[in-house]
C-alpha positions as CSV (number, residue, x, y, z in Angstrom):
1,X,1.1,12.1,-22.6
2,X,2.4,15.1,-21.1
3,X,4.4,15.1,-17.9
4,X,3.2,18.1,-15.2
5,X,6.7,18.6,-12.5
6,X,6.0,20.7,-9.5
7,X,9.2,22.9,-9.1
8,X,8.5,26.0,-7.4
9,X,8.8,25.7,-3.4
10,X,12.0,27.3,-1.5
11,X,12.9,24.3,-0.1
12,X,13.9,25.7,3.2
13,X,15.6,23.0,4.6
14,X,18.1,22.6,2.4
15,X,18.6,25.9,1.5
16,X,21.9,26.4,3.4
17,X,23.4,23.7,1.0
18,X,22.2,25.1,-2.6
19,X,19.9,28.2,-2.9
20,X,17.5,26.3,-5.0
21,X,16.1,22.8,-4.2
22,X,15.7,21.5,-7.8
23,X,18.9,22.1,-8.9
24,X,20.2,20.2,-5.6
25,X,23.2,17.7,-7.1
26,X,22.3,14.2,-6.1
27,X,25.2,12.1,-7.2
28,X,26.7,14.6,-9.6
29,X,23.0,14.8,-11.7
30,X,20.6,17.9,-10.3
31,X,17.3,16.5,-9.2
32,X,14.9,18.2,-11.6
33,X,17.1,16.7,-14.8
34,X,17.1,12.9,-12.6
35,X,13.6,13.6,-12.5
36,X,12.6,14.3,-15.9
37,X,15.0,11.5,-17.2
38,X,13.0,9.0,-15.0
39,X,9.6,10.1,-16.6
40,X,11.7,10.4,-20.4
41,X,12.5,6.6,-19.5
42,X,9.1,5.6,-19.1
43,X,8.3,7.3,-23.1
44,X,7.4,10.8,-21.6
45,X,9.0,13.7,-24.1
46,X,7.2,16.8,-23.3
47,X,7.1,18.5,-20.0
48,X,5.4,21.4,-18.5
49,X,7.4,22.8,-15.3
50,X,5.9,24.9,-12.9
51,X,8.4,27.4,-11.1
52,X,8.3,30.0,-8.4
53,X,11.2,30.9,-6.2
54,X,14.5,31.5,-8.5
55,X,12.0,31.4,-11.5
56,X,14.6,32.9,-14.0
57,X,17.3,30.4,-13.5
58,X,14.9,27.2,-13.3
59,X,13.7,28.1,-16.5
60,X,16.8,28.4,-18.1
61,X,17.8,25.0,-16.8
62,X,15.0,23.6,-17.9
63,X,15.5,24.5,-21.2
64,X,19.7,23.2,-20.9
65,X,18.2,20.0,-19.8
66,X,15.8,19.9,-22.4
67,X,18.4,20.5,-25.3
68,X,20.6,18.1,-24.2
69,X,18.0,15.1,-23.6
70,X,15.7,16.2,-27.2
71,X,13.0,16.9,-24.9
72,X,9.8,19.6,-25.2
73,X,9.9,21.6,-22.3
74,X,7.3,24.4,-21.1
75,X,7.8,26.6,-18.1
76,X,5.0,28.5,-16.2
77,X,5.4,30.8,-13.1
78,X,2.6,30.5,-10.6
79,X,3.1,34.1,-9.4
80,X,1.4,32.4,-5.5
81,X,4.3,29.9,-5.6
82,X,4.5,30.4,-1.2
83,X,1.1,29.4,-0.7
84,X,0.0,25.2,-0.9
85,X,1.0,22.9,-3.8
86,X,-2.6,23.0,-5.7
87,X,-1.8,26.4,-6.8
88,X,0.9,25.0,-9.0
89,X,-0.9,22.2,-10.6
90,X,-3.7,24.7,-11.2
91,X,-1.3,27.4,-12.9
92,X,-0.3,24.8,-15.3
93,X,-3.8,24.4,-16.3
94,X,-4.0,25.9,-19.5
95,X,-0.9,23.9,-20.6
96,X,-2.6,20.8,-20.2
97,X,-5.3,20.2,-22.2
98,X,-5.4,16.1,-21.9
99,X,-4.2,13.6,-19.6
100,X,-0.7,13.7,-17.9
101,X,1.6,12.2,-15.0
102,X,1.9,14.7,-12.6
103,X,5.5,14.5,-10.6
104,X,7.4,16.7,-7.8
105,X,10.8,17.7,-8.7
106,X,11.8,16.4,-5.6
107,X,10.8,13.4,-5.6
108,X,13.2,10.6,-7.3
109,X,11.7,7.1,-7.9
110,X,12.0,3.9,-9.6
111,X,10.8,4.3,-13.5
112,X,9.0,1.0,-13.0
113,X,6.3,2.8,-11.1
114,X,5.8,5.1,-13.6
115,X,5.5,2.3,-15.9
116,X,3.4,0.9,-13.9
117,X,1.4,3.9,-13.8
118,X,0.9,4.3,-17.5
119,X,-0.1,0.5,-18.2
120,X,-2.6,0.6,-15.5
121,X,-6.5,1.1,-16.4
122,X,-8.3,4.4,-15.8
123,X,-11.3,5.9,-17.0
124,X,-12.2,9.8,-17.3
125,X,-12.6,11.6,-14.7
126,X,-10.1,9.9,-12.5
127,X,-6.9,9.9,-11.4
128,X,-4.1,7.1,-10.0
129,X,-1.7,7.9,-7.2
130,X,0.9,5.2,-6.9
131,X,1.1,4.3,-2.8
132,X,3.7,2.5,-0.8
133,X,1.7,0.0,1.6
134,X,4.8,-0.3,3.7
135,X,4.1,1.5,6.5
136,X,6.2,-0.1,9.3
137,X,9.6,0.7,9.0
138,X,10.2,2.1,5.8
139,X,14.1,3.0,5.4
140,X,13.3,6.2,3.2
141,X,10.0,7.8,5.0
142,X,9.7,10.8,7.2
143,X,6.7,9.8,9.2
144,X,6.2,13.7,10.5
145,X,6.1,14.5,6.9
146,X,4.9,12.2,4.5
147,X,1.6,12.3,3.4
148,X,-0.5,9.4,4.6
149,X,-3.3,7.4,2.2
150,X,-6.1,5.4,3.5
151,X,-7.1,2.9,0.9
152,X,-10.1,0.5,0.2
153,X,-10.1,-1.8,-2.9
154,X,-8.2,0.3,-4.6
155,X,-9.6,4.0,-3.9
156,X,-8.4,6.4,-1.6
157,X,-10.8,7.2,1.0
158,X,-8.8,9.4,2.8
159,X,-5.4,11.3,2.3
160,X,-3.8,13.9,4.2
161,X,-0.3,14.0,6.2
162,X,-2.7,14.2,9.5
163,X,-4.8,11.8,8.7
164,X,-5.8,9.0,12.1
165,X,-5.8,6.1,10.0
166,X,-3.8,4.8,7.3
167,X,-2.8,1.9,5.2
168,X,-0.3,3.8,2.6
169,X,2.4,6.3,1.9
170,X,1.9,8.8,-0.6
171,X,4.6,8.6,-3.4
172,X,4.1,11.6,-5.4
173,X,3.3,10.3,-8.5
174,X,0.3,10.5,-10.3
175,X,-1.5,10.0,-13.7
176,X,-4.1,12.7,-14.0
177,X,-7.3,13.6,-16.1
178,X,-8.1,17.2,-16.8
179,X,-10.6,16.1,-13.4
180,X,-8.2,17.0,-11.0
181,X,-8.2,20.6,-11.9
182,X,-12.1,20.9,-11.2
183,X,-11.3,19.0,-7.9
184,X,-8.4,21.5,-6.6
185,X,-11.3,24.2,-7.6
186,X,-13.8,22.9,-5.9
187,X,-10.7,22.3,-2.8
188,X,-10.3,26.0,-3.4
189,X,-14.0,27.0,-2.6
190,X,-13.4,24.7,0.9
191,X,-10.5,27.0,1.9
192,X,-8.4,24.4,1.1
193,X,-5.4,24.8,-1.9
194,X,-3.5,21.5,-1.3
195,X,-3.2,18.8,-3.7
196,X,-4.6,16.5,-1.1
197,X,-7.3,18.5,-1.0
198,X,-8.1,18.2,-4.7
199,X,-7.3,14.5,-4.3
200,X,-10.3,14.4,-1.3
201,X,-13.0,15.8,-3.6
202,X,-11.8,13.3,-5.9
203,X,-11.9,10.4,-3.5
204,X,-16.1,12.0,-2.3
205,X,-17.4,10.6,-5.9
206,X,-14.9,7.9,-5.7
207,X,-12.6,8.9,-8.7
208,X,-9.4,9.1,-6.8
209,X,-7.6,5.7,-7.1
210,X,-4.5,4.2,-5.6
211,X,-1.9,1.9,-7.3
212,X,0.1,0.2,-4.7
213,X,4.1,0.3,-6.1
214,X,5.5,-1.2,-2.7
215,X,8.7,-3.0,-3.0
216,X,10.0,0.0,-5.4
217,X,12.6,3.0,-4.8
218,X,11.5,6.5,-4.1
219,X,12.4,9.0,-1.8
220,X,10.8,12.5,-0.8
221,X,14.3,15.0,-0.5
222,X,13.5,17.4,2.1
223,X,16.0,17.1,4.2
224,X,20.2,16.4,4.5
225,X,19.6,12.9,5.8
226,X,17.2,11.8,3.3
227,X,19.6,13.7,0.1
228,X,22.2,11.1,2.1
229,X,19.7,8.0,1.6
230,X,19.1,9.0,-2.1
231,X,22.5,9.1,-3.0
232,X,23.5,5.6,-0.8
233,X,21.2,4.1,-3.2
234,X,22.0,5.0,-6.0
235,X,25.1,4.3,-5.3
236,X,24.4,0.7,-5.0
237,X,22.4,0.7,-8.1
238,X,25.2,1.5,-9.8
């Protein structure tokens, strides 16, 4: 299976500390390498990045990091890397011909999810987003920024970071079929060019499941004080 990474945002608010977000140190390892060792830990070897601001110099760390860990590494520009996240995954499209897990290169997690993720049971046409059911008083979670899940025996119903009701915390993780790039399509045609919106047209024929990882590490960097929480713990991993 391939492994899809989101790359190619600015990453404004952290920009004063390093001009480009997925080279960000985090405890002395940049977070796009931490990222594809997690999925190379959970028996993922080839990886298809997509990049936008900074192109040149993400691709050529990409293929550093790729030397040194004997890893297959593919990196495509989405030339309308400003506008939402869909337009990433969909620029990858022709990369991708089968299934994959589709990550954000800011996003470090527990392997076990991952795991998780790749032993679970999914049929075509779908696709599994692990969720974090912890919704009161999570130590890592912006709550003005995270994207919220609504789940019902284990579908999404609803997903957005707006959203009234919710039972779940989206973790950025997913296992896709080739589906989701007929759903972000079909998002597109609604005016809408988020992932969550591809997810949503997913969730209408009720093909957009949820695997609930609560109890596990990951963190959405975005800001100074959550780079601070993702170094505290792995400090104590360690």
């Amino acid at each position: 299976m391939q492994c899809l990474i989101i790359a190619a945002g600015r990453g404004s608010r952290l920009a004063r500390l390093f001009p480009l977000k997925p080279l960000i140190p985090v405890a002395g390892t940049a977070l796009l390498e931490r990222v594809m060792a997690g999925a190379a830990a959970a028996g993922i070897d080839e990886f298809v990045v997509v990049s936008g601001h900074g192109a040149g110099e993400l691709e050529r760390f990409v293929g550093a990091v790729a030397g040194k860990r004997k890893l297959a590494a593919t990196v495509v520009f989405n030339p309308e890397w400003e506008k939402e996240n869909g337009l990433s995954v969909l620029a990858a499209r022709e990369a991708l011909p089968g299934d994959f897990v589709l990550l954000m290169a800011d996003h470090l997690f527990d392997v076990c999810i991952l795991r998780s993720l790749l032993a679970a049971p999914m049929r075509e046409g779908q696709v599994l987003l692990a969720v974090d059911s912890r919704i009161a008083g999570h130590p890592h979670v912006d709550l003005d920024d995270v994207t919220k899940v609504q789940v019902c025996d284990g579908r999404i119903t609803a997903i957005g970071k707006a959203i009234p009701a919710y039972n779940a915390f989206d973790t950025g993780i997913f296992r896709c079929t080739p589906a989701l790039f007929a759903g972000l399509e079909e998002s597109g045609r609604r005016d809408d060019f988020s992932l969550s919106g591809g997810i949503r047209v997913l969730a209408e024929t009720q093909n957009a499941l949820a695997l609930d990882s609560s109890g596990r590490f990951w963190i959405d960097i975005d800001d100074e004080r959550a780079l601070a929480l993702a170094e505290a713990e792995l400090a104590a991993s360690c």
